[in-house]
N, C-alpha and C positions, 0 to 999 in steps of 0.2 A: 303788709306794707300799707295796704291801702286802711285800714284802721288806727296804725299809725299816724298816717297821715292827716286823717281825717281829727286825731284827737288833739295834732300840732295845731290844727285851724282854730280847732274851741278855744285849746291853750292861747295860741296869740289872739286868739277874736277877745278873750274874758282880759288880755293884759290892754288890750285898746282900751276896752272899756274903763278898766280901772285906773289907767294913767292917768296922771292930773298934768300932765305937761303938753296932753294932747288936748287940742280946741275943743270948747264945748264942754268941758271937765268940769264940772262945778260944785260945791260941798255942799252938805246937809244946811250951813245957816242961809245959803245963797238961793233958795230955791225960788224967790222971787223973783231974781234976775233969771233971765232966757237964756242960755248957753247959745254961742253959735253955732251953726251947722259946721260939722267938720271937713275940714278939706279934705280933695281929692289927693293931693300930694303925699298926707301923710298916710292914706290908705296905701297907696301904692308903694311905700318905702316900706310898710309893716308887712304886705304881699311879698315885696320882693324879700323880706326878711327871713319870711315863712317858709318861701321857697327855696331860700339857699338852703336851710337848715333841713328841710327835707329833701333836700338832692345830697349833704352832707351825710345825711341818715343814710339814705337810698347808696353811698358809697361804702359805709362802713359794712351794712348789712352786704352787700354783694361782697365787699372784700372777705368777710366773716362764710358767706357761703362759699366763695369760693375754695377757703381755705377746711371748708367742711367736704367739699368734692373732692379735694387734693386727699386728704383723711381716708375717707370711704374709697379711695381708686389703690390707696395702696395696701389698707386692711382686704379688699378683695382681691389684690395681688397677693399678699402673705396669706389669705385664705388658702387661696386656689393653689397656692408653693406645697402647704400646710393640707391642703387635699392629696396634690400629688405622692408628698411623701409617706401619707397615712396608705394612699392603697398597694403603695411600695413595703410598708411595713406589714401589711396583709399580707400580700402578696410571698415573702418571704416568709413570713411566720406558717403561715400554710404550707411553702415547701419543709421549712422546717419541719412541721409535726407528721409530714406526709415523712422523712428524714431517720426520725427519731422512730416513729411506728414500724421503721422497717429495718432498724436497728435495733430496736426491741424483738423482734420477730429473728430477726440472726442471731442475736445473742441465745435466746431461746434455743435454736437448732443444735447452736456451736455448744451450749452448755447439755443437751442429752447426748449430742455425738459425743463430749468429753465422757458423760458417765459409759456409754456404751464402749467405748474405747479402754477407758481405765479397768470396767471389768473384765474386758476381754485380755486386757496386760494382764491382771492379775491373775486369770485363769490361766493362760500362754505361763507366767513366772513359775506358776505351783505345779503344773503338769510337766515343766521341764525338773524339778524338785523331784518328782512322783517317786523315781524306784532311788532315790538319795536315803544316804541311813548317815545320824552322827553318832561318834562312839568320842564318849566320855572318860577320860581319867587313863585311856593308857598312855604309859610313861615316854616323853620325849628321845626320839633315838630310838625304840623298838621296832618301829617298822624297815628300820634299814635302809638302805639305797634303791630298795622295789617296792613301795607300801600296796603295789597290787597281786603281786606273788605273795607277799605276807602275809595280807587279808584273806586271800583266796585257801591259805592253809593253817591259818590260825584261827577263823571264826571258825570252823569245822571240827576243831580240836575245842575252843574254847567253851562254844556252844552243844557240844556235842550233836553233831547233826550229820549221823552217815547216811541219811536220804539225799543228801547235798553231795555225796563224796564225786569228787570229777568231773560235776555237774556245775558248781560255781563258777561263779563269771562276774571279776569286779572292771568294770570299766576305766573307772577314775579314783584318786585315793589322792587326797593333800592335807596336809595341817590347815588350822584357820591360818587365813592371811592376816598375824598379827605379829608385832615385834614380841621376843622374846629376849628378858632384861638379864635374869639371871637365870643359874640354875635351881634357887629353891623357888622360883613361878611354878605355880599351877600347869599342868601339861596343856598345851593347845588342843582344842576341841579337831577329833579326827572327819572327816567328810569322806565317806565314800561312795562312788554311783555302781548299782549290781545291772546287769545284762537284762533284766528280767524280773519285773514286778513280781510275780510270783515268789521269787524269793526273798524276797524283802520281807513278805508277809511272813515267810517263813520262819525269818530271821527273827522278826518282833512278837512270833507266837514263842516259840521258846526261847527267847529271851522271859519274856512274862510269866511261860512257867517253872523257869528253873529259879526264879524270884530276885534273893539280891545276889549281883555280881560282883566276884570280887578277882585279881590280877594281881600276884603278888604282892598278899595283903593291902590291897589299897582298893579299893568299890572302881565298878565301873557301870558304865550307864548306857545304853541304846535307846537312841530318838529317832524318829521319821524327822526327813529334813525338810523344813517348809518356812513361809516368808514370816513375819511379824504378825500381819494384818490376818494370815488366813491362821497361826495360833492362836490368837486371841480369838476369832469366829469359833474355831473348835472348842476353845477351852469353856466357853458362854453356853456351851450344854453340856455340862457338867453336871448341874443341875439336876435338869430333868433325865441326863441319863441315870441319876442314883436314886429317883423318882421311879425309873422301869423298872431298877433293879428292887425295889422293896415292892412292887407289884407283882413281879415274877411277869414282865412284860417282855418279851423278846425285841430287840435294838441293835442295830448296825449304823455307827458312824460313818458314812461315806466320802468320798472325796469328790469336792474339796472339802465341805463342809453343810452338809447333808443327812440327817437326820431319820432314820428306815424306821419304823414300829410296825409290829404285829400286832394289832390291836383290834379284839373282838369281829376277829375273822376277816377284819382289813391288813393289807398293807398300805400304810400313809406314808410320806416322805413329808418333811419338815425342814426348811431353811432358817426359820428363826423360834429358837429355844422356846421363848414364851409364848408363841403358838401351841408348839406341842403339849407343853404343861397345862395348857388353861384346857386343851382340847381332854387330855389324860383324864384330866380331876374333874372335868363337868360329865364324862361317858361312866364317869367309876362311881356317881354319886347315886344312892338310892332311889327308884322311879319316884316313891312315894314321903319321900324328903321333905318338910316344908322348905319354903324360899328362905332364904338370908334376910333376916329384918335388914331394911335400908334408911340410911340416917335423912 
């Protein structure tokens, strides 16, 4: 302000000077004439002039600041709004990940109790399964009104098996639960549950050795009764069981699906096929082998 100020004075001190309407004013051909001395009167109208226009100034600028305080009073209100809310959005964000981390962490648990759980159903399904046998292909209506008196005296007969005589024991006997359309369908698949694991084994060894079955000329067939999931697991060492059998390796399929080798004076047990194999064929290779070029 005060440079301002100061540059208004030069300003109106250099317009005194120059004016020609003010006394004493005189032009370049006049210089021989003596100008008079200027009055007091018109200094003090040119002062007073000065001064209004610097208190004019001195008003605009105050109005101008003030309107720059107004500015700044409210930008540091919406700051400090605009603070508030940022450590509110911290504040939450950090519960949240504190949130989510431990959501993560239950999910974790809740997804190995699901596997833990799911194999335990599955073991629980197939061990209730265990002494189950299905019989294939005999004709609808054969078993009569007692399909467990009829089992009980016809696989004895059928299979011939008088180690079994008086000694069989079927617990449960039903058709598949399916509709049946006509009479030239397929016979519904038989389900039977025996007393006694034991004889089940018995049933499926000579079944095997007396080879194809047949029932008034039409085949018939004995299965062990078991879920989807755990014949597909058995069927997946297929493989390597026909792998033992061209070694002359001794092997027992276990249950549920379990894999026994007698192999160079171990017993090993094996739950996944392609273990066993890779274990078979790298124990059977010659000590003094070269390696397998590798690409």
């Amino acid at each position: 302000i005060k440079q301002q100020q100061s540059s208004l004075l030069h300003y109106y001190g250099d317009r005194v000077a120059e004016d020609p309407s003010t006394p004493g004013y005189g032009s370049e051909c006049e210089d021989s004439v003596p100008s008079p001395p200027t009055s007091s009167e018109g200094q003090t109208n040119s002062m007073e002039s000065i001064l209004r226009d610097i208190h004019q100034t001195n008003s605009q600028i105050e109005e101008r600041i003030s309107e720059i305080k107004l500015s700044i009073s409210s930008m540091d209100k919406k700051m400090e709004a605009f603070t508030k809310r940022l450590d509110k959005a911290e504040h939450r964000l950090g519960n949240t990940e504190d949130s989510v981390h431990g959501v993560e962490t239950t999910m974790q648990q809740l997804q190995e109790t699901v596997v833990k759980l799911q194999e335990k159903t599955d073991d629980l399904e197939n061990r209730s399964c265990r002494c189950n046998l299905r019989l294939v292909g005999l004709p609808e209506g054969e078993e009569g009104k007692d399909p467990v008196s009829f089992l009980e005296s016809w696989l004895l007969s059928f299979l011939n098996l008088p180690d079994l005589s008086n000694n069989l024991e079927v617990e449960q006997a039903h058709r598949a639960f399916l509709p049946r359309t006509s009479s030239t369908d397929r016979p519904r698949m038989f389900i039977f549950k025996l007393l006694r694991y034991r004889d089940k084994e018995v049933i499926l060894r000579q079944a095997r050795n007396l080879g194809t079955l047949t029932f008034k000329n039409k085949p018939m067939y004995i299965f062990p009764d078991m879920s989807a999931d755990l014949f597909q697991k058995r069927k997946s060492f297929f493989g390597v069981k026909c792998l033992c059998k061209g070694l002359d390796i001794p092997f027992a399929l276990l249950f549920p699906a379990r894999l026994r080798i007698d192999f160079q004076g171990q017993r090993l047990f094996f739950t996944n096929p392609l273990d066993a194999e890779n274990h078979i064929k790298m124990a059977s290779l010659p000590e003094d082998s070269p390696p397998s070029p590798q690409e």
